[in-house]
N, C-alpha and C positions, 0 to 999 in steps of 0.2 A: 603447297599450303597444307595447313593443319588443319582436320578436322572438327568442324565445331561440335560440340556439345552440350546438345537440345533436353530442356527435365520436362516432365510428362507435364501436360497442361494444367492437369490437378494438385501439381505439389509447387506451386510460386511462388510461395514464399509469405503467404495471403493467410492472416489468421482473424478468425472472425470471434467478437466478442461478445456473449449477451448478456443484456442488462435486465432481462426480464425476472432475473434470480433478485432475490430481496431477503435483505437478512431480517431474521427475528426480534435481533436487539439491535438498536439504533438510538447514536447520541449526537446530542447538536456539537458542532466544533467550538461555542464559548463552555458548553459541560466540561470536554474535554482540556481545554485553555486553562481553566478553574482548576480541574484536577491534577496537572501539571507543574501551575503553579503551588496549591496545597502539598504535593509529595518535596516539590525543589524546597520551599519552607521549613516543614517536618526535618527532610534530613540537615537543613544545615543548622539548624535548633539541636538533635541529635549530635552534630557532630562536636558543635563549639561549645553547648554549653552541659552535655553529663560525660 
């Protein structure tokens, strides 16, 4: 039989994430919703009608 191959107990594969970082600027997801739809608007005014 072939020998298995064991990875060191600290590299499993295991990635931790922290949440404690916080950004400076922050927006609600209907800001974002609004702003979205305001750009899809703009460009198709731009595109059909100059």
């Amino acid at each position: 039989m072939a020998d298995e191959i064991r990875m060191p107990s600290g590299i499993g594969g295991l990635v931790r994430y922290f949440d404690d970082i916080k950004s400076k600027v922050t927006m609600s997801p209907e800001f974002v919703l609004v702003l979205l739809v305001a750009v899809v608007i703009v460009e198709y005014a731009l595109h059909n009608f100059i």
